[in-house]
C-alpha positions as CSV (number, residue, x, y, z in Angstrom):
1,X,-6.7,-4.8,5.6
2,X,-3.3,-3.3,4.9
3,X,-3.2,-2.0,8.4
4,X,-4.3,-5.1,9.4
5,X,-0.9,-6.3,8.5
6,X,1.0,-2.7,9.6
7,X,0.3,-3.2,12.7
8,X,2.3,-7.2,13.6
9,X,5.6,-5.0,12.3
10,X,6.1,-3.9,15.3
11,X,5.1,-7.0,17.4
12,X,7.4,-8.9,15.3
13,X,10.4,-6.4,15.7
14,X,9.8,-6.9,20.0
15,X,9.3,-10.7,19.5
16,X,12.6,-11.3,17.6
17,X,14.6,-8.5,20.1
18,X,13.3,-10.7,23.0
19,X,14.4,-14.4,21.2
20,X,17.6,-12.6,21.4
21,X,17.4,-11.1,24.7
22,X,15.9,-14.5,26.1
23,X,18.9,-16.5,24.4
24,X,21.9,-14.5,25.1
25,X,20.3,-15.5,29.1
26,X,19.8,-18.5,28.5
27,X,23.4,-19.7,27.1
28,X,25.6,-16.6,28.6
29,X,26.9,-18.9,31.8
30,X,28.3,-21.3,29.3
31,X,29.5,-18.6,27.0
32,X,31.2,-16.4,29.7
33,X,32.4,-19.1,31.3
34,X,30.7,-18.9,35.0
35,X,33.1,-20.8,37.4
36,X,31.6,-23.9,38.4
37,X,33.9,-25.0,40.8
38,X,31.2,-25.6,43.3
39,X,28.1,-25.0,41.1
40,X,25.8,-22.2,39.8
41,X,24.7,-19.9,42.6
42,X,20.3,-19.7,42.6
43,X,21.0,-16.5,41.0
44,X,22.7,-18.1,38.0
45,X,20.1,-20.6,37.5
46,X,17.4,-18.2,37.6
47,X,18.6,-16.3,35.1
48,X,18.9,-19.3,32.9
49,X,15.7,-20.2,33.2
50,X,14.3,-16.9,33.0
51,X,16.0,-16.4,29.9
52,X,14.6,-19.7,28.6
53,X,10.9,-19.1,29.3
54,X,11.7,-15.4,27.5
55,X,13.1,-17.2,24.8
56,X,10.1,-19.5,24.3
57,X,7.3,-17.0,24.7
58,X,8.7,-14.6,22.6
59,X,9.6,-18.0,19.6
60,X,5.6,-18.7,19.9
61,X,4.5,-15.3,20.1
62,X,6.4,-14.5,17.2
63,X,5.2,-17.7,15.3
64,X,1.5,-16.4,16.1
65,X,2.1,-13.2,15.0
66,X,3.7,-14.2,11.8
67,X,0.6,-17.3,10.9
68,X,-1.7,-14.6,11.6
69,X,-0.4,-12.2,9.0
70,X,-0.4,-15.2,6.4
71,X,-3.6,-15.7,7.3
72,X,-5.0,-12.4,6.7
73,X,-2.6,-12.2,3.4
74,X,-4.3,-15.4,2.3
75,X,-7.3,-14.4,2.9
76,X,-6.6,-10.8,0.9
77,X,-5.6,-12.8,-1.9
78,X,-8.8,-14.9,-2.0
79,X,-11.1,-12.3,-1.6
80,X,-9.7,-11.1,-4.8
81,X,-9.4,-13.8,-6.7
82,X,-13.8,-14.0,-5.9
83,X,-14.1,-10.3,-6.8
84,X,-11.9,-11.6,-10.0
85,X,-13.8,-14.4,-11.3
């Protein structure tokens, strides 16, 4: 079981490094200031939205991740209790 649990860590640490890497994309036009004299280029508005879809696979993959070690931790904690009483 404990491995069981060893082994989201490292998902987790990739899923929150990509939130970061998908938001920093997402908002850097507005944050560096593109000029938008006449408009985002394609390539600017790719990157946005590249950096969005990052952003929200790596938010539900890390939600997934994180429900399923509470799961397994709930259920470690139940199988005890039985064993227990």
């Amino acid at each position: 079981m404990r491995t069981e649990l060893s082994r989201g860590l490292p998902l987790v640490v990739l899923f929150v490094l990509g939130l970061g890497a998908g938001i920093w994309s997402f908002i850097s036009p507005w944050v560096e200031r593109y000029p938008e004299a006449s408009g985002w280029s394609n390539s600017v508005w790719t990157g946005v939205w590249v950096g969005a879809v990052v952003a929200a696979t790596s938010a539900i993959s890390l939600v997934v991740v994180l429900a399923r070690a509470l799961h397994l931790a709930l259920n470690r904690q139940s199988a005890t209790q039985q064993i227990r009483g």
